[in-house]
C-alpha positions, 0 to 999 in steps of 0.5 A: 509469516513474516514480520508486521510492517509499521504505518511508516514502512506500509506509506513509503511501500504505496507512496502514500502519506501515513495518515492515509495508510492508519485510516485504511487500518481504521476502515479495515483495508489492511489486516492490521492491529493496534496493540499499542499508540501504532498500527501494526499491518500484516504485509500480505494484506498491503501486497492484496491492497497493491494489486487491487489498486492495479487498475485492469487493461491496457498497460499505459502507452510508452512515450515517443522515441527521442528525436521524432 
């Protein structure tokens, strides 16, 4: 397994703000532990919690040619 990822780098990942991602890591969204003052979070619990933020259906409509 790879590396753990910081609240830092998980928040830039989401295009989330860090205090965000460390609630998430206190309400255990993330796999994620504190062995310190910082979170540390198992990357494939982001990559799990990206997909579920997907939301199922159609893909969003593409916008109008240029010029019409």
């Amino acid at each position: 397994m790879g590396r753990w990822l910081t609240v830092g780098e998980v928040a830039t990942k989401l295009g989330i703000g860090p205090d965000l991602v460390a609630r998430y890591c206190k309400e255990g969204r993330f796999v994620a532990e504190r062995p310190g003052r910082d979170w540390m979070i198992e990357p494939g619990s982001v990559d799990r919690f990206e997909e579920s933020r997907r939301a199922p259906g159609r893909p969003p409509s593409q916008p109008p040619p240029s010029g019409a």
